[in-house]
C-alpha positions as CSV (number, residue, x, y, z in Angstrom):
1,X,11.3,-8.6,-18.8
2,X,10.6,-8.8,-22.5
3,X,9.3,-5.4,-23.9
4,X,8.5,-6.5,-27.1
5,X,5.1,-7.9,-26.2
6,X,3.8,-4.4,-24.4
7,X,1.9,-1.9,-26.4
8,X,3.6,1.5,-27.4
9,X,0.6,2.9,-24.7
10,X,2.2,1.4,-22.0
11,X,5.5,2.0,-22.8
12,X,5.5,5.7,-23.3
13,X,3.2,5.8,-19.9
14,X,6.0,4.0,-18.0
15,X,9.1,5.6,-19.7
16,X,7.5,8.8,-18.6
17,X,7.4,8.2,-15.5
18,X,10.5,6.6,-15.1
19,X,12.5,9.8,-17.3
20,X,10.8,12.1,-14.8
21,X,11.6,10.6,-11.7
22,X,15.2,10.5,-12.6
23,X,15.3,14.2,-13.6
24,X,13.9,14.3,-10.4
25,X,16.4,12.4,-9.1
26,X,19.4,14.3,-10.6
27,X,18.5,17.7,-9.9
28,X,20.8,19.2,-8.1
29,X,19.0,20.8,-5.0
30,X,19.9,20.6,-1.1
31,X,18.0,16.9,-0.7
32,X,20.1,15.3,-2.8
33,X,23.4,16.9,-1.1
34,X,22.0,16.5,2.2
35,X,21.8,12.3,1.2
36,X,25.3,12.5,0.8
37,X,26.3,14.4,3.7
38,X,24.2,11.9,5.5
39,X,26.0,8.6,3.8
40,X,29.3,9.8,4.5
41,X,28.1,10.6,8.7
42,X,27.2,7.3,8.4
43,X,30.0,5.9,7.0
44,X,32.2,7.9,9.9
45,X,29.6,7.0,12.4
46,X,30.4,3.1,11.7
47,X,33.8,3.7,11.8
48,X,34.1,5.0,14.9
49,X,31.7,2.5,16.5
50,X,33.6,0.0,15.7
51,X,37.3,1.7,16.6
52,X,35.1,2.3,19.9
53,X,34.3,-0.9,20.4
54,X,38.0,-2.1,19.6
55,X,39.5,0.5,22.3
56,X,42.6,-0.7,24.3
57,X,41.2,0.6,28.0
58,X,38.0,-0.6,28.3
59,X,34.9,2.2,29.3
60,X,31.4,2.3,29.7
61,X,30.9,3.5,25.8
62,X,30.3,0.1,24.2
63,X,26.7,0.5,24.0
64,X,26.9,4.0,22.3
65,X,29.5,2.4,20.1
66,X,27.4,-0.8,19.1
67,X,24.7,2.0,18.4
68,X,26.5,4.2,16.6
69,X,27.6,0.8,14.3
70,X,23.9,-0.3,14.1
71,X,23.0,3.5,12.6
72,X,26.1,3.6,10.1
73,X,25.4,0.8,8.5
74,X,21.3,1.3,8.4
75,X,22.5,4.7,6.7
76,X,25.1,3.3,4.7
77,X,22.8,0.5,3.6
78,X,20.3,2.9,2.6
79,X,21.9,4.9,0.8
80,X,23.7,2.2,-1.2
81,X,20.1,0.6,-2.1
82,X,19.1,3.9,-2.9
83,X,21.9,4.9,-5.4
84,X,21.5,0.3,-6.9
85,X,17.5,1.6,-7.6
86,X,18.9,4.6,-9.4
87,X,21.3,3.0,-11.3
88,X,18.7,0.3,-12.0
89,X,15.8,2.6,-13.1
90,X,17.9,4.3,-15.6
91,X,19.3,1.3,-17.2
92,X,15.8,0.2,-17.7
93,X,15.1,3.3,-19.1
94,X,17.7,3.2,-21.9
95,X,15.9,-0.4,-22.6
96,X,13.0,2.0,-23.0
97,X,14.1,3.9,-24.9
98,X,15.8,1.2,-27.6
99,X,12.8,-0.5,-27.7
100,X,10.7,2.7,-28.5
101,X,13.2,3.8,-31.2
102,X,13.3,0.6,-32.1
103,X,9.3,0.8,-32.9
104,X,9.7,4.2,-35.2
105,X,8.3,6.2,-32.1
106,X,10.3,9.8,-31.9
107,X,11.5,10.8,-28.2
């Protein structure tokens, strides 16, 4: 994306937007720990599908395993596309940012 041909309008509209959902993003409250907790269930709960599914003595548990792999990795999944956006919005904010500074405009 080539931010030299934007105006300074549009740029300062869009890197405030961006640098307040990222403090948004990094504030520490129960949300953002609750994410986590719920990655790392997710993570478990994929695990243990598939150590269910891969059990010695067969049982009748292989459908609540196969679920339990096909929720851990929708979690896990989200969560990882979650923190690629956030890493991905702030890079482009720094390219903001350069580009505004480089313009002469204060931050």
């Amino acid at each position: 994306m080539d931010l030299t041909t934007w105006t300074n309008a549009e740029l300062i509209a869009l890197r405030e937007k961006l640098h307040a959902w990222c403090l948004q993003r990094q504030a520490a409250k129960w949300g953002n720990r609750f994410w986590k907790l719920t990655a790392f269930i997710g993570a478990f709960s994929l695990i243990d599908g598939i150590v269910g599914i891969a059990d010695i003595f067969p049982d009748d548990d292989r459908v609540i395993s196969i679920l339990e792999i096909i929720l851990g990795s929708a979690v896990c999944l989200s969560w990882y596309l979650g923190d690629k956006k956030f890493k991905s919005n702030t890079n482009f904010l720094d390219k903001l940012n350069d580009e505004l500074s480089r313009r002469g405009h204060s931050l």
